[in-house]
One Martini backbone bead per residue (centre of mass of N, CA, C, O) as a GRO file, in nm:
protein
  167
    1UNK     BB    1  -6.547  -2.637  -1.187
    2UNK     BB    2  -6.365  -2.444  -1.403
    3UNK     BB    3  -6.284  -2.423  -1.708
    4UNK     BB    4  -5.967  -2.378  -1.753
    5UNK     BB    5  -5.696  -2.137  -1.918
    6UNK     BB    6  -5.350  -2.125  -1.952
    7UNK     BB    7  -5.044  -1.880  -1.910
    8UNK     BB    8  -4.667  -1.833  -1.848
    9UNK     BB    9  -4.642  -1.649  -2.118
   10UNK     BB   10  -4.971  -1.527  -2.170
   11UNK     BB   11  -5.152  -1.323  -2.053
   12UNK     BB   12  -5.425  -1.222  -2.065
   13UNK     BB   13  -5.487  -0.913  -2.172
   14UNK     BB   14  -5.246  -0.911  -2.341
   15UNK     BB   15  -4.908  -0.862  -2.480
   16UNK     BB   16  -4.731  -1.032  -2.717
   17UNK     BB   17  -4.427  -1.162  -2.721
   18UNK     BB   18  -4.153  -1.222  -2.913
   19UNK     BB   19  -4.115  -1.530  -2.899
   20UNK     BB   20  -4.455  -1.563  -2.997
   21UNK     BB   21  -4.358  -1.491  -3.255
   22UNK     BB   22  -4.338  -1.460  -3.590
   23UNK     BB   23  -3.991  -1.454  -3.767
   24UNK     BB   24  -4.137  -1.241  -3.992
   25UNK     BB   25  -4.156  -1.027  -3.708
   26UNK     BB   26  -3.899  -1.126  -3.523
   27UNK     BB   27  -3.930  -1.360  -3.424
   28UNK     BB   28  -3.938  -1.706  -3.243
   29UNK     BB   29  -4.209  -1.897  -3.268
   30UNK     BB   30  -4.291  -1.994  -2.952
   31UNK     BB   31  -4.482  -2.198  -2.833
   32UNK     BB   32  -4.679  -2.163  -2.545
   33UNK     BB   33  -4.765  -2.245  -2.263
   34UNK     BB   34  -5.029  -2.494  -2.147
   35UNK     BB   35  -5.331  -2.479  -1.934
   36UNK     BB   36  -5.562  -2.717  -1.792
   37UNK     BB   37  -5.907  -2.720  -1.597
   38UNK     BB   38  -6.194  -2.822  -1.521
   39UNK     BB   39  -6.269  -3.068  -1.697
   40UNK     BB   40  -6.525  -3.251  -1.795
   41UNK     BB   41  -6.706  -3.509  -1.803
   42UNK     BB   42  -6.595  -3.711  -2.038
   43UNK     BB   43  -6.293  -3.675  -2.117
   44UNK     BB   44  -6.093  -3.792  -2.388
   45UNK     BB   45  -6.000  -3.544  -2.489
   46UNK     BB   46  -5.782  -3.258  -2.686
   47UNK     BB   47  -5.705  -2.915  -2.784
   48UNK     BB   48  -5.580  -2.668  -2.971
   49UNK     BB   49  -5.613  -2.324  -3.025
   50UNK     BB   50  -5.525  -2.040  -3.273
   51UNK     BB   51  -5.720  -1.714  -3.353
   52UNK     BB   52  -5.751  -1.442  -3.608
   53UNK     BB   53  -6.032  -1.244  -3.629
   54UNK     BB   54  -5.846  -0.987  -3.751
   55UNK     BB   55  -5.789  -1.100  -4.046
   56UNK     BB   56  -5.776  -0.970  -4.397
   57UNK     BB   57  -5.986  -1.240  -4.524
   58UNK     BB   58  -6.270  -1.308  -4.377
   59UNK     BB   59  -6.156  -1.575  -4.183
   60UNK     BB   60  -5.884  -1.503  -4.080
   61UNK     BB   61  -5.657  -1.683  -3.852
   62UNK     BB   62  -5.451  -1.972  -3.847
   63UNK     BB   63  -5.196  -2.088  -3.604
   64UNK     BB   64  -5.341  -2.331  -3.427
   65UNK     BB   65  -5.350  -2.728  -3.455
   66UNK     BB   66  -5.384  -2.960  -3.177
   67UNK     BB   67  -5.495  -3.330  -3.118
   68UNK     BB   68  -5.529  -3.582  -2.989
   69UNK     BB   69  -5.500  -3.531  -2.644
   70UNK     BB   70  -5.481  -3.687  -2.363
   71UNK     BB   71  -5.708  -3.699  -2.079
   72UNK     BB   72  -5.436  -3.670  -1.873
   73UNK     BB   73  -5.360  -3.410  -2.022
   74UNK     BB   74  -5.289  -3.057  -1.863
   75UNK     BB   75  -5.023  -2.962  -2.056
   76UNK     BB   76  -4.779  -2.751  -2.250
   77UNK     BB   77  -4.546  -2.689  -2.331
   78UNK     BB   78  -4.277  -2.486  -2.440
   79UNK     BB   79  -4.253  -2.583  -2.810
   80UNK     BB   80  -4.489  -2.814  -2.877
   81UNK     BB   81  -4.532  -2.645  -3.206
   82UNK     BB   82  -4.207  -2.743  -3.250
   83UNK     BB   83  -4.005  -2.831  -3.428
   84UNK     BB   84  -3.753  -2.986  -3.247
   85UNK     BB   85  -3.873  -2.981  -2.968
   86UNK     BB   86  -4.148  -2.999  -2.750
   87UNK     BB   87  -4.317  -3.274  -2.725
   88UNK     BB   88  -4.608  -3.434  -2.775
   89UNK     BB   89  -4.834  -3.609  -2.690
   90UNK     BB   90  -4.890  -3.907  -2.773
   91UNK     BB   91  -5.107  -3.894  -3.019
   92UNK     BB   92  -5.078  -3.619  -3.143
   93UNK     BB   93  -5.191  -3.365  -3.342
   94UNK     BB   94  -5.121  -3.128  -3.676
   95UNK     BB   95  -5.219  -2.888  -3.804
   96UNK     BB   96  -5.282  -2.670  -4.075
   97UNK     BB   97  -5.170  -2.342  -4.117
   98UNK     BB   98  -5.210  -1.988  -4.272
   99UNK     BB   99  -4.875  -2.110  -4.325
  100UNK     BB  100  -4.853  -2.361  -4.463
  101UNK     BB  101  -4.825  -2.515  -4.163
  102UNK     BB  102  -4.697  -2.696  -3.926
  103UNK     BB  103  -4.802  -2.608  -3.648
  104UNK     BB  104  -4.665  -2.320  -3.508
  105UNK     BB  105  -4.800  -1.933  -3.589
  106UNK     BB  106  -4.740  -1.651  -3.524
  107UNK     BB  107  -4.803  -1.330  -3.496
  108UNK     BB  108  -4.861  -1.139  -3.829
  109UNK     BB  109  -4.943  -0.848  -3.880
  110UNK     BB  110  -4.999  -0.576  -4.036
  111UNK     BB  111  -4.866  -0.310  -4.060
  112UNK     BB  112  -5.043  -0.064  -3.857
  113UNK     BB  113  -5.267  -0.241  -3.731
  114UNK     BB  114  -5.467  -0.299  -3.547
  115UNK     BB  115  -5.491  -0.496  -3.261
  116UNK     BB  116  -5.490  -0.837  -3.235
  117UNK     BB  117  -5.652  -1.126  -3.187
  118UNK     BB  118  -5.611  -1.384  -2.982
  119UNK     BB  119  -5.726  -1.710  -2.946
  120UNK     BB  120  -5.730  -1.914  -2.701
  121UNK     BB  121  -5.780  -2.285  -2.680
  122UNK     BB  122  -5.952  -2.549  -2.496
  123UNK     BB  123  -6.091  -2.885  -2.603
  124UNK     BB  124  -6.303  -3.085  -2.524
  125UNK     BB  125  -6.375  -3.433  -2.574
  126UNK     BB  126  -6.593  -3.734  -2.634
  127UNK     BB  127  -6.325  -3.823  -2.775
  128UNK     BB  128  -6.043  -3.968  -2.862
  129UNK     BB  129  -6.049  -3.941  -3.140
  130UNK     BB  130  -5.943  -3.741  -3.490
  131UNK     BB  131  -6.004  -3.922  -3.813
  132UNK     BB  132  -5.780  -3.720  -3.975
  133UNK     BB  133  -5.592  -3.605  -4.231
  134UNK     BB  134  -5.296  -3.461  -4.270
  135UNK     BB  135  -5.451  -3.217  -4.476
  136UNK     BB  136  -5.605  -3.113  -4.318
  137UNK     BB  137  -5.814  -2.848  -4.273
  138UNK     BB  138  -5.909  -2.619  -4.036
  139UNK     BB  139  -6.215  -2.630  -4.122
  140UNK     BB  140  -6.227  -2.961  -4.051
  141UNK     BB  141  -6.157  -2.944  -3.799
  142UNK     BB  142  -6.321  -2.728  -3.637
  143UNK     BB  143  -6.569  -2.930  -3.692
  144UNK     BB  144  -6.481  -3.148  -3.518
  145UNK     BB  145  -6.451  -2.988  -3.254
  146UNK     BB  146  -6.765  -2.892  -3.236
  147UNK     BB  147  -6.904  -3.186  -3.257
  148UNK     BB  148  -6.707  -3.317  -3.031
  149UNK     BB  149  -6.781  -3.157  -2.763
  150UNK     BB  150  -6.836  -3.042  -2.458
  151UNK     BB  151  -6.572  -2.791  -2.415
  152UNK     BB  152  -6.452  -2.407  -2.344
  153UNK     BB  153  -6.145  -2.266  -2.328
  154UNK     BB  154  -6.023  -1.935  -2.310
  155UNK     BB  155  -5.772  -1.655  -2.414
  156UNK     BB  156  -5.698  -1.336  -2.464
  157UNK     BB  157  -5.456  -1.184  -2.679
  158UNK     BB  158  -5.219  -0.935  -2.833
  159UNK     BB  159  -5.123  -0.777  -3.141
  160UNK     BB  160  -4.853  -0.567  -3.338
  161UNK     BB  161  -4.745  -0.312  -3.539
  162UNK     BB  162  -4.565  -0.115  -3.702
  163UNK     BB  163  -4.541   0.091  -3.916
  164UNK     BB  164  -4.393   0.143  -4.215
  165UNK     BB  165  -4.168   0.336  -4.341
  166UNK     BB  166  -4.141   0.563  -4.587
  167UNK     BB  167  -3.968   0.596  -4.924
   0.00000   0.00000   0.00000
């Protein structure tokens, strides 16, 4: 069986809706419900990223970072990214996204712009925890991400904005 992650809110290949957009850009911030089937043998532990590799930085940018889910769990709630809604499983941390902010930041790419690649992950773990700081960086986690895998299941869907009219 083939790892493979989904979402009963966010089909593949399709446009992210408002509830899943960040607050700056109208939306409701709230992280999609993810599942996840087919994690390979030895898997101690997941994670879930959620990156925009067209964001005008240079080097994208993390939506979503959060670790140290145990490997019993295949599945995240919706709104499980946000502070105050359907908690983590046990054990699991987040990291800072590129809104430095702890937890889920919905897409907000700039008006006008053609559509962003949002890519959802989620990483099986050869490790039972990543004993990373509260303040790590996107990059120091995803190096560790990177280094402890075992696997790694994506899909990818898409967001824009229109331009703002001239004034």
């Amino acid at each position: 069986m083939a790892f493979m992650l989904s979402s009963p809110d966010i089909a593949a290949h399709t446009t992210i809706s408002a509830p899943y957009v960040y607050e700056a850009c109208g939306g409701g911030n709230v992280s999609p419900a993810l599942r996840w089937s087919g994690a390979p043998p030895g898997t101690m532990a997941y994670a879930i990223t959620v990156y925009d590799p067209d964001a005008p930085t240079g080097s994208g940018w993390w939506h979503w970072l959060t670790y140290n889910i145990p490997a019993a769990v295949a599945q995240l709630p919706r709104g499980a990214g946000n502070r105050g809604s359907a908690p983590l499983p046990a054990g699991a941390a987040q990291g800072m996204n590129d809104y430095s902010q702890t937890g889920y930041g919905g897409p907000c790419p700039p008006p006008g712009s053609s559509p962003h690649h949002y890519i959802f992950t989620v990483f099986a773990l050869k490790i039972a925890r990543l004993e990373l700081p509260a303040n790590a960086s996107s990059a120091l986690i995803g190096f560790n991400l990177n280094a402890n895998m075992l696997a790694k299941a994506s899909f990818t869907a898409t967001y824009s904005r229109p331009a703002q009219p001239a004034k």
